[in-house]
MARVOFI-8142 format. One record per residue: x, z, y of N, C-alpha, C in turn. Coordinates in steps of 0.001 Angstrom, whole numbers. Each point is the difference from the previous one (the first is absolute). Layout:
% residues N
+---------+---------+---------+---------+---------+---------+---------+---------+---------+
:     n.X :     n.Z :     n.Y :    ca.X :    ca.Z :    ca.Y :     c.X :     c.Z :     c.Y :
+---------+---------+---------+---------+---------+---------+---------+---------+---------+
:       X :       Z :       Y :       X :       Z :       Y :       X :       Z :       Y :
...
+---------+---------+---------+---------+---------+---------+---------+---------+---------+
***
This chain:
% residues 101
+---------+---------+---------+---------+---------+---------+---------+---------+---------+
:     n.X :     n.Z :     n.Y :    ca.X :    ca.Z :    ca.Y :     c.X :     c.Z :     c.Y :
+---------+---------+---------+---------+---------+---------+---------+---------+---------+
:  125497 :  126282 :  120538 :    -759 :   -1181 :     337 :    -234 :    -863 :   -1248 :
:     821 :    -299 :    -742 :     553 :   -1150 :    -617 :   -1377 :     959 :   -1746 :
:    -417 :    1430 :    -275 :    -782 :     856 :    -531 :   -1073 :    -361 :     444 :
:    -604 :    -435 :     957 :   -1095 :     -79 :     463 :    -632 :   -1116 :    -221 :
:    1449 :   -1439 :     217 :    -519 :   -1021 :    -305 :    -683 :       7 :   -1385 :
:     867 :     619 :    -591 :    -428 :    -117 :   -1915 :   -1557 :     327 :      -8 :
:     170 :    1383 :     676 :   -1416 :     543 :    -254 :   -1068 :   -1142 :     273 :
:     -64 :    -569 :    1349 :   -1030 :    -798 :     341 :     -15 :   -1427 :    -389 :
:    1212 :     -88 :    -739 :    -512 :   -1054 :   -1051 :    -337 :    -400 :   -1159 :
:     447 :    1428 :    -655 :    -979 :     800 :   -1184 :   -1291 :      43 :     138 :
:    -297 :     493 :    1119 :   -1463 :     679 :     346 :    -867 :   -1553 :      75 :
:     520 :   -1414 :     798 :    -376 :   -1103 :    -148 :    -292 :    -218 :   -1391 :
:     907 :      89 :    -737 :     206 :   -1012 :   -1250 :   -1232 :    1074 :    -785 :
:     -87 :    1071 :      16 :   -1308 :     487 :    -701 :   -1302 :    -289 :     620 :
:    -233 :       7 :    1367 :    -863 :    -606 :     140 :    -701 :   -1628 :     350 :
:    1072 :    -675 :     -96 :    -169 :   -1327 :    -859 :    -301 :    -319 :   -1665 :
:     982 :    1143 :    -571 :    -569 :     -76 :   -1788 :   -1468 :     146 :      80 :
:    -922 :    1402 :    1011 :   -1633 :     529 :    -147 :    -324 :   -1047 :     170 :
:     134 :   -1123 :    1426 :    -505 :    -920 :     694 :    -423 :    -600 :   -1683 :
:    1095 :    -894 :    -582 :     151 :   -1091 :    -745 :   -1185 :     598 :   -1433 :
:     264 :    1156 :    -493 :    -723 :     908 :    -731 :   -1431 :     142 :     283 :
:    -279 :     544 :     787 :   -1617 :    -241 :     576 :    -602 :   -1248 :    -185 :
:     763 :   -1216 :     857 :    -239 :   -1029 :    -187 :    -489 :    -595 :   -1388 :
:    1149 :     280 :    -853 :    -607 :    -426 :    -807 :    -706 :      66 :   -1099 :
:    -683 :    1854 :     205 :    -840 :     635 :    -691 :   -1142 :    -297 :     172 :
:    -481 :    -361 :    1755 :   -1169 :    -123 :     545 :     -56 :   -1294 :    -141 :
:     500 :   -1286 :    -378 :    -568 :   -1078 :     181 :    -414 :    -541 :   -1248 :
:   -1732 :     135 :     277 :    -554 :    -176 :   -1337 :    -987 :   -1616 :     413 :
:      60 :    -634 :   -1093 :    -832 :   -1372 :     289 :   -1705 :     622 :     -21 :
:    -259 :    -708 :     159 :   -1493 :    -442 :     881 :    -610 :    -961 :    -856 :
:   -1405 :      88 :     -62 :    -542 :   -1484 :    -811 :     -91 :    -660 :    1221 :
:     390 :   -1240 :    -519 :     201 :   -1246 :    1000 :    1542 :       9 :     893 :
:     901 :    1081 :    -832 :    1532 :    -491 :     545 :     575 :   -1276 :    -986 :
:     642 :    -306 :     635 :    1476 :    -883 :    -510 :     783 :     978 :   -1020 :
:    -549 :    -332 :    -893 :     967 :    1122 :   -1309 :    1617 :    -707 :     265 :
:     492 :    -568 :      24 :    1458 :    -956 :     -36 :     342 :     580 :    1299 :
:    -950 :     -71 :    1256 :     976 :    1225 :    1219 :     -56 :    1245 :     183 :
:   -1077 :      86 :    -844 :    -160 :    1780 :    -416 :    1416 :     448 :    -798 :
:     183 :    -862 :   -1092 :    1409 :     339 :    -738 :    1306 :    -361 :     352 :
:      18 :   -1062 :    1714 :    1232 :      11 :     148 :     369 :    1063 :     965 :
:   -1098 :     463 :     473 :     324 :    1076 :    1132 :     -45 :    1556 :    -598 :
:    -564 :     -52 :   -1128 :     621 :    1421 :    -927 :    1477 :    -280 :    -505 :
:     551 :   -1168 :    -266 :    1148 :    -399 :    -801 :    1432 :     207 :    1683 :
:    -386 :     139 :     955 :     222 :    -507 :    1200 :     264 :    1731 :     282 :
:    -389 :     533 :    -138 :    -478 :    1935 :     304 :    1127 :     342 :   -1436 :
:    -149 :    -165 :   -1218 :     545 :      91 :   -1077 :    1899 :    -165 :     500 :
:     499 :   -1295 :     285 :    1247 :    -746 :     188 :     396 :     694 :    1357 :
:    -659 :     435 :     883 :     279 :     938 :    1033 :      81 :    1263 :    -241 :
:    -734 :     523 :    -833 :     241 :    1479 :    -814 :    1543 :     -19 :    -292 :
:     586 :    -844 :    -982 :     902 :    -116 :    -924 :    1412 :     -68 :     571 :
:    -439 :    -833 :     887 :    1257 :     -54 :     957 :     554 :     884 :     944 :
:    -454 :     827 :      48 :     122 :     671 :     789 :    1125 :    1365 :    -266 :
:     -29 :    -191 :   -1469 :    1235 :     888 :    -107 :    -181 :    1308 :    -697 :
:   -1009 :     682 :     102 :    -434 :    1224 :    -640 :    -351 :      22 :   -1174 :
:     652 :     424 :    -596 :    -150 :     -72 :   -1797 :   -1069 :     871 :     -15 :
:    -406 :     815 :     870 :   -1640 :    1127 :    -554 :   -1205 :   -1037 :      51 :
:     184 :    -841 :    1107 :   -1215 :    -714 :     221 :    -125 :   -1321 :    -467 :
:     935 :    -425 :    -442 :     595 :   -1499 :   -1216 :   -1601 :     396 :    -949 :
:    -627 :   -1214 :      40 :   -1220 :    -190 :   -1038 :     624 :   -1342 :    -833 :
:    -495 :     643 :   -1167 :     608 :    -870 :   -1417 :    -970 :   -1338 :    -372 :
:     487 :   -1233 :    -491 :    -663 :    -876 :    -439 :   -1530 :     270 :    -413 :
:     128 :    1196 :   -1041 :   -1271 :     621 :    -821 :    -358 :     860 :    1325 :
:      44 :     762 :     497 :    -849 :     879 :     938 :   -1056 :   -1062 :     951 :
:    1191 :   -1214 :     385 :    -795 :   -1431 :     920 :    -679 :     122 :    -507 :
:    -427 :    -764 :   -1398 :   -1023 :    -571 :    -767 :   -1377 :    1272 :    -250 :
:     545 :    1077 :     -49 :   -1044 :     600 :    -134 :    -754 :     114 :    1399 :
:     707 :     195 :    1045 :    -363 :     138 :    1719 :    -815 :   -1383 :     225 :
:     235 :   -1296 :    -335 :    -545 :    -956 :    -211 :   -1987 :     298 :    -439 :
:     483 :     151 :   -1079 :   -1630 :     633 :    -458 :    -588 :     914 :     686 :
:     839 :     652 :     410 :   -1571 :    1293 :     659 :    -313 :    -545 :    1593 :
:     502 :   -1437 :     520 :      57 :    -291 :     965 :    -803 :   -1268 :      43 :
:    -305 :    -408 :   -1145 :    -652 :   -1154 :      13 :   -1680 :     587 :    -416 :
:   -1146 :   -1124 :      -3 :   -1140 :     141 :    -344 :    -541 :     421 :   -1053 :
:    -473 :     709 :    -302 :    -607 :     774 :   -1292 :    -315 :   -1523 :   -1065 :
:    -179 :    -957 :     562 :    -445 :   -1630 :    -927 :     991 :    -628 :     171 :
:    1372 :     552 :    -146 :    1203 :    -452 :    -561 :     701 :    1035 :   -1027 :
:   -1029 :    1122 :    -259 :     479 :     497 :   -1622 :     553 :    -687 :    -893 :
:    -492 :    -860 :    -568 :     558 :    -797 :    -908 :    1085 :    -630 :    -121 :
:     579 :    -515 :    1383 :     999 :    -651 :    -286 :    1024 :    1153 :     306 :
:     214 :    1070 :     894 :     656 :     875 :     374 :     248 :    1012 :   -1196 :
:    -845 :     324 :   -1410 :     227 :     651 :    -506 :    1033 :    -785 :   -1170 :
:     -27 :   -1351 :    -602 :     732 :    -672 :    -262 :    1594 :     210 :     663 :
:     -86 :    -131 :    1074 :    1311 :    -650 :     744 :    1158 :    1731 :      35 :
:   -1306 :    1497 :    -349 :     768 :     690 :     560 :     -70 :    1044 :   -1692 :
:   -1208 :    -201 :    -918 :    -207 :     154 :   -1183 :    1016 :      91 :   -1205 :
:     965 :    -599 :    -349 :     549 :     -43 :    -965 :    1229 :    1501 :     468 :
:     744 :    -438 :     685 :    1019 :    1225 :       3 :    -336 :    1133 :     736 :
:    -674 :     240 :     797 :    -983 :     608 :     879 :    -360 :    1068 :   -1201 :
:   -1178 :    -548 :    -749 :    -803 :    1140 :    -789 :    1152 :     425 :   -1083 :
:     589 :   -1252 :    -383 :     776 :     812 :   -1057 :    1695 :    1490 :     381 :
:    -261 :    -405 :    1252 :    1081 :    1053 :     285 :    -748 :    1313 :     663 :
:   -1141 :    -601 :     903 :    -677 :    1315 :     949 :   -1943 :    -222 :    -657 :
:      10 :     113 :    -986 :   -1540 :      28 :    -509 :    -676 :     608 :    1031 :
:     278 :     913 :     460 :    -801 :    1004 :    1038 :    -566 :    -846 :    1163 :
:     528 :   -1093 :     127 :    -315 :   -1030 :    1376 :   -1709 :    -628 :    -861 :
:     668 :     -94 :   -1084 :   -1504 :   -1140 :     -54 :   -1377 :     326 :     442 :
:      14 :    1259 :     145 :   -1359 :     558 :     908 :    -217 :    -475 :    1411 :
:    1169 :     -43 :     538 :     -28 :    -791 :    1271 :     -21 :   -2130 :    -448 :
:     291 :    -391 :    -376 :     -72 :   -1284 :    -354 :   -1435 :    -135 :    -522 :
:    -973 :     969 :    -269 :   -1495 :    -165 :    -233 :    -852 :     390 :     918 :
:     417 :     251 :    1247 :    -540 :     166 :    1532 :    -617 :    -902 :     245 :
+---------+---------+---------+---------+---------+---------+---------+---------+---------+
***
């Protein structure tokens, strides 16, 4: 009995990590959103990721920031490549093709 519980609360806790994951792959702003609740409700998906306990699915300060950008409006390049630009290109150059999307 006491095997089973585990299982089905394993089986929960992964599909709460997809839930939180999806979430916050698919939520992309809109022209004419609230950029400030656009970013607290990715930051909100992010802090629920984290907590949760699974070191596979733990997203890093730098991974945020880059998830940040491909989630926001193509006419927030500029400030997004700044904010994610300096250690970003100099450790993973290969990204900056995506930061010119």
């Amino acid at each position: 009995m006491w095997a089973n519980l585990v299982a089905m609360h394993k089986s929960k806790g992964h599909q709460t990590t997809i839930f939180y994951m999806c979430n916050l792959f698919h939520t992309t702003a809109k022209e004419g959103d609230n950029v400030t609740e656009h970013l607290n409700k990715l930051k909100q998906y992010w802090e629920k990721l984290n907590l949760l306990g699974n070191n596979d699915f733990k997203i890093s300060d730098l991974l945020f920031k880059i998830i940040i950008s491909f989630l926001l409006l193509p006419s927030w390049n500029a400030f997004t490549e700044v904010y994610v630009g300096g250690p970003l290109l100099q450790f993973y150059p290969h990204f900056s093709i995506f930061l010119l999307m």
